[in-house]
C-alpha positions, 0 to 999 in steps of 0.5 A, a space after each residue: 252068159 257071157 260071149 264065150 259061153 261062160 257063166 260069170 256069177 253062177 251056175 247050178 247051185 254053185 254061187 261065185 264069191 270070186 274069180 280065181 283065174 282063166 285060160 283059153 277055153 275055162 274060167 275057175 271061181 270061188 263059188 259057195 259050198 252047196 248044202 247037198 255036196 255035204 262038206 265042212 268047207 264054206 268055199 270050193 273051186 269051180 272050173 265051167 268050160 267055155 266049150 258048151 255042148 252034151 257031145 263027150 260030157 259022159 266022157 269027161 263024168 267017167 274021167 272026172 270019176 276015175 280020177 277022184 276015185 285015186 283019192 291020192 293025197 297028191 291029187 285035189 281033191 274032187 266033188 262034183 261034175 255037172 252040166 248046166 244049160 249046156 255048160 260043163 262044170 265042175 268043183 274041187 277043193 279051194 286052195 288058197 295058198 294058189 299054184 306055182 303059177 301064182 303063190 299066195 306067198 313066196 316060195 324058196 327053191 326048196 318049196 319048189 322042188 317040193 311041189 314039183 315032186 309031189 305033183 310027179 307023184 300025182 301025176 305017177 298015180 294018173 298014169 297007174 290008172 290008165 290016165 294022162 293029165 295033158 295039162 301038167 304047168 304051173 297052173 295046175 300045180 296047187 299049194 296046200 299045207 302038204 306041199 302041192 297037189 296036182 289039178 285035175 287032167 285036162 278033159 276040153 279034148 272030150 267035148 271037142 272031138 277033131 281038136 287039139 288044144 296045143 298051147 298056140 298064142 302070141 307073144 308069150 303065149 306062144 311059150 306055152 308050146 313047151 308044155 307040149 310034148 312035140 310028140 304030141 303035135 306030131 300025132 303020138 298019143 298022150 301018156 307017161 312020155 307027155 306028162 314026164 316032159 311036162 313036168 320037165 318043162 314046168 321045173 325048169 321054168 319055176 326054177 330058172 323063171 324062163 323057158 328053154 325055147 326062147 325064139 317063141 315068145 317073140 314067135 306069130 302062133 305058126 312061125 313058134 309051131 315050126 321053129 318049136 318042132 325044128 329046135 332042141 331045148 335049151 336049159 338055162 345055166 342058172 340051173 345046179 348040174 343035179 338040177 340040169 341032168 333031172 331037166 335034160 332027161 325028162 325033155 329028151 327028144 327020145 321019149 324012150 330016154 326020159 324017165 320011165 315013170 313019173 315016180 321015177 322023176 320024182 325020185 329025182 326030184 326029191 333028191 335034189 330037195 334033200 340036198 337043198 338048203 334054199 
């Protein structure tokens, strides 16, 4: 174990080739396809929480469950979930082309908006279900020979009962508030509204490679939280006027006013691809 609770060469019969990237509260690796899961593959991905404990994990099995049953092509797919002296883990299929976050090779404007639409579309068969991602960013949005498939949801709020993950950091850390709907933050419950503004947040920043809310990034955590809930965004104008209206709608202040569903945002999205030529 590590001191954050992670295990850094294995856990379960799942052996870590590589480590593919971490955040705040997990760490995902390339790990060897284990005989009993059945698979072609040699390789698959495992994300092993840093938060440790029994307390939510049937929540986080009956979550895990619910999304790989979508079986949407729009979403990765997942096969395993399990616990391991107290670590809650769990596999999916290795992307190697990466995320939007980090690609594996570069991508035009085109192959962003594609990506973008076809995680909306992951993220439309989510809420059909009864799900919310609370994780939707750059991330999260894998690259695979279709375009992109969207990460599974976030599930650290079910095994940390009393906390909200809300993107606090420094420095550009702080940025990562954007992601969170003020909504959100100010006690509403996640859902379409959320994820539909994530997805906002995330074209923008892949289209322009900033944020709207450029006074975070040089924020303390506290200071970025009030001027985050006291400030509107503001899209860059390196931005089409299609790509603008498509922004401006899904991060309404009025969750009432964005698009109504996450399919509906893709709809807007795809028509922006369409008409692309870069």
């Amino acid at each position: 174990m590590s001191g954050t609770g992670i295990v850094v060469d294995r856990v379960a019969d799942y052996v870590f080739l590589r480590e593919l990237g971490r955040g705040e509260h997990s760490r995902v690796y390339v790990a060897r396809t284990p005989p009993r899961l059945g698979l072609v593959t040699d390789t698959v991905a495992v994300k092993v929480l840093a938060l440790t404990g029994t307390d939510g994990f049937d929540a986080v099995v009956d979550e895990l469950s619910l999304f790989a049953a979508l079986g949407a092509p729009q979403l990765v797919p997942m096969y395993d979930v399990g616990m391991d002296a107290g670590v809650v883990f769990y596999a999916m299929r290795h992307e190697p082309l990466g995320s939007l976050a980090a690609p594996a090779r570069d991508l035009t404007r085109r192959g962003h908006l594609q990506a973008v639409a076809r995680a909306a579309r992951g993220a439309h068969e989510m809420h059909e279900a009864g799900l919310a991602h609370r994780g939707i960013g750059p991330p999260n949005i894998l690259l695979d020979k279709a375009g992109a498939v969207l990460a599974e949801p976030a599930v650290g709020h079910l095994l940390s009962h009393g906390h909200t993950f809300s993107g606090l950091g420094t420095g550009a850390r702080a940025g990562r508030l954007e992601f969170v709907d003020p909504d959100l933050m100010r006690g509403r419950p996640a859902g379409r509204a959320s994820d539909i503004w994530a997805l906002g947040v995330t074209l923008h920043l892949v289209l322009t490679g900033h944020g709207m809310f450029p006074a975070l990034v040089s924020a303390d955590p506290f200071t970025a939280v009030r001027i985050y809930l006291r400030s509107r965004p503001e899209p860059g104008e390196d931005l089409t006027d299609g790509e603008r209206a498509v922004v401006v709608t899904a991060v309404h202040p009025d969750p009432a006013r964005r698009y109504r569903t996450a399919g509906d945002f893709a709809d807007a999205v795809e028509e922006m691809v369409q008409r692309s030529r870069g």
